[in-house]
C-alpha positions as CSV (number, residue, x, y, z in Angstrom):
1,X,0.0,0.0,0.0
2,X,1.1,3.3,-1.2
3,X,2.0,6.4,1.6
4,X,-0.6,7.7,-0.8
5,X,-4.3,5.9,0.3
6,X,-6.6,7.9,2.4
7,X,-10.2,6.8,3.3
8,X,-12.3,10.1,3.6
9,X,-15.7,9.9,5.4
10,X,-17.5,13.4,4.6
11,X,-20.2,15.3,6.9
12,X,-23.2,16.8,6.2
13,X,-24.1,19.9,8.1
14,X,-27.9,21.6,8.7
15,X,-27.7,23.9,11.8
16,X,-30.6,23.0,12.7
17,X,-30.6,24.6,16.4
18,X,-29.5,27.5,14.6
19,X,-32.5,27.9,12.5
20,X,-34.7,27.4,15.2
21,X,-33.7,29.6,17.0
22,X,-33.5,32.1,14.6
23,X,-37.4,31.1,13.3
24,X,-38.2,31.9,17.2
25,X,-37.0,35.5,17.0
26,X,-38.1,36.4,13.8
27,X,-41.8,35.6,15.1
28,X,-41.2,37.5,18.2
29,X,-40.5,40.2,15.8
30,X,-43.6,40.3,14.2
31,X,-45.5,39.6,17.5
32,X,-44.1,43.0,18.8
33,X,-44.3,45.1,15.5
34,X,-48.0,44.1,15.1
35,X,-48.7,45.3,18.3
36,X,-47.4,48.9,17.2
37,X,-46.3,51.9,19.0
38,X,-49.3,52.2,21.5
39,X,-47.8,49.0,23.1
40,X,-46.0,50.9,25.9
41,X,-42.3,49.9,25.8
42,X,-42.8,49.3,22.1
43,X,-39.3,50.7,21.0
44,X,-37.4,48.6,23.7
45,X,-39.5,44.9,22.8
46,X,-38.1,45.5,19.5
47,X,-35.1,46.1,20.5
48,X,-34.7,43.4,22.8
49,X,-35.9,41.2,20.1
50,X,-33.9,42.1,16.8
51,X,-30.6,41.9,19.4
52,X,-31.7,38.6,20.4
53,X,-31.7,37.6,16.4
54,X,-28.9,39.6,16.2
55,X,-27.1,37.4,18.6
56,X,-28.4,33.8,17.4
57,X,-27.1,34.5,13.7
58,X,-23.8,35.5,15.0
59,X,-23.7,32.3,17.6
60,X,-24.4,30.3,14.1
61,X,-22.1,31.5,12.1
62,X,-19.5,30.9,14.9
63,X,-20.0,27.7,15.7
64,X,-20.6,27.0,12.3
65,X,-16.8,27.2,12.0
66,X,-16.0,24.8,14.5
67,X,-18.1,21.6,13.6
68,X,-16.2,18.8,11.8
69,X,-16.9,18.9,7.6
70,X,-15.0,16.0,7.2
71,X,-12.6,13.4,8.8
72,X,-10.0,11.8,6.5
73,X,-8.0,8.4,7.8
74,X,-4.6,7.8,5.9
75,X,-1.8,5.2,7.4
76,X,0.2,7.7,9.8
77,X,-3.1,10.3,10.6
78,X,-6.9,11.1,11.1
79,X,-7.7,14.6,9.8
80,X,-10.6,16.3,11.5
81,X,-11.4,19.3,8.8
82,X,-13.3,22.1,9.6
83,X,-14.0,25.6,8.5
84,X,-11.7,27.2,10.9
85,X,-8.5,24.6,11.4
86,X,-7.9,21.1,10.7
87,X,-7.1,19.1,13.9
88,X,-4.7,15.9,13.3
89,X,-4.3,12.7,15.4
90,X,-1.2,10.7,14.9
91,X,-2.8,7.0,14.2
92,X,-0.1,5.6,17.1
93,X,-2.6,7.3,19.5
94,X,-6.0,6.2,17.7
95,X,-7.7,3.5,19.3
96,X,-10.3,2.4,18.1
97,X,-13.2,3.5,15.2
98,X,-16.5,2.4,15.3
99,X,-19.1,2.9,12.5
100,X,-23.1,2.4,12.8
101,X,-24.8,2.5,9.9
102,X,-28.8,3.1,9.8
103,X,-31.6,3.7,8.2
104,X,-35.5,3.0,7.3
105,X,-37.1,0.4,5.6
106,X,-38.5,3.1,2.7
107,X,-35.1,4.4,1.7
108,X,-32.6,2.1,3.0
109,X,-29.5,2.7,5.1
110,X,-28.7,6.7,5.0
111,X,-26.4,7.4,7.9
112,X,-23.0,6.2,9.0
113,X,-21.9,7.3,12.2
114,X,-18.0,7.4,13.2
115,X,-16.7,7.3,16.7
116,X,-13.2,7.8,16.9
117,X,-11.3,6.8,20.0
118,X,-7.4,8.1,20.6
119,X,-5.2,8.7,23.9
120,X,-6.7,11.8,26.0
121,X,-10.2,12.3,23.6
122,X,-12.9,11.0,21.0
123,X,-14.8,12.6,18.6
124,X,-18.5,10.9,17.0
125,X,-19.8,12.5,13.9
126,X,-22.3,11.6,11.6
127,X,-21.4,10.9,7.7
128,X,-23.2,10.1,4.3
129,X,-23.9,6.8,3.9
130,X,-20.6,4.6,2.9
131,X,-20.9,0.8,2.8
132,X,-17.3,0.4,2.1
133,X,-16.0,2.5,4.7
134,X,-15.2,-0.5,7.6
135,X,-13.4,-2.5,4.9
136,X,-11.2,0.4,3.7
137,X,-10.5,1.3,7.1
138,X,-9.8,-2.3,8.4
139,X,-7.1,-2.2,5.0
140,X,-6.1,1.2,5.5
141,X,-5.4,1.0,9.6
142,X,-2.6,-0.7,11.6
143,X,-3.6,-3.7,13.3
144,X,-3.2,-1.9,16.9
145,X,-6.6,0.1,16.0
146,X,-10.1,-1.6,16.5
147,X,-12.2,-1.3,13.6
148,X,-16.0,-2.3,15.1
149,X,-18.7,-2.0,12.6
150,X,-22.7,-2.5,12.9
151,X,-25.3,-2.7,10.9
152,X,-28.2,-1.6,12.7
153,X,-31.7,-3.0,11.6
154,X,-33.9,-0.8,9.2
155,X,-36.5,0.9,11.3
156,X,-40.1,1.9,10.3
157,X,-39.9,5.6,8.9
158,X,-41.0,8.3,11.0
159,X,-44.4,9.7,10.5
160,X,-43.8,13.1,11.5
């Protein structure tokens, strides 16, 4: 095996909280406007409010920068990439990886989850579905790190 082969696992990102939050304000916003300037502390509620926004976009967009995009295994390193740095873990440290992939019985598996286990941390994210990605690891990894995968079982779709 080459010094070149790399296994990359990629992760989608929604902020959801983000988004909700942001949905909350944006009502509260109309709540106060429609009650107009014979509300008394009108100017202040609205205040209060578009600061409150204000603050959830910029919380986003921070912590937006931080969440792991991707996590790339190669023979000596894991790469955890996000927006703002990359963080690296020498593989001599790694431990062990474990991968869950799941799904519903109407569109099949969708999800692998990665849990990554090294001296002094761990890190789980949640990938696209890959159904090669234990057997490229388990080739690409030193025998000293545990490769664990699981299939869960399909589970009825949510009605919801």
């Amino acid at each position: 095996m080459g010094t070149d082969q790399s296994v990359r696992c990629e992760v989608p990102y929604f902020p959801a909280a983000g988004v909700g939050f942001g949905l909350m304000w944006i009502v509260g916003l109309v709540y106060v406007g429609l009650q107009g300037p014979s509300h008394p502390g009108y100017p202040w509620d609205l205040l209060v409010f578009f600061g409150l926004l204000l603050l959830t976009v910029c919380g986003g967009l921070i912590r937006s920068r931080h969440v792991v995009r991707a996590v790339e295994f190669t023979e000596s390193q894991v790469r955890l990439e996000r927006r703002a740095d990359v963080r690296t873990v020498h593989i001599a440290n790694v431990r062990a990886v474990w991968i869950e992939h799941t799904g519903d019985t109407a569109s099949g598996y969708q999800e692998t989850s990665l849990r990554l286990e090294w001296r002094g941390g761990s890190k789980s994210v949640v990938c696209y579905h890959d159904p090669a990605l234990g057997q490229a690891l388990l080739r690409l990894l030193p025998s000293h790190v545990a490769v664990k995968e699981r299939w869960d079982q399909l589970r009825e779709p949510s009605t919801g």
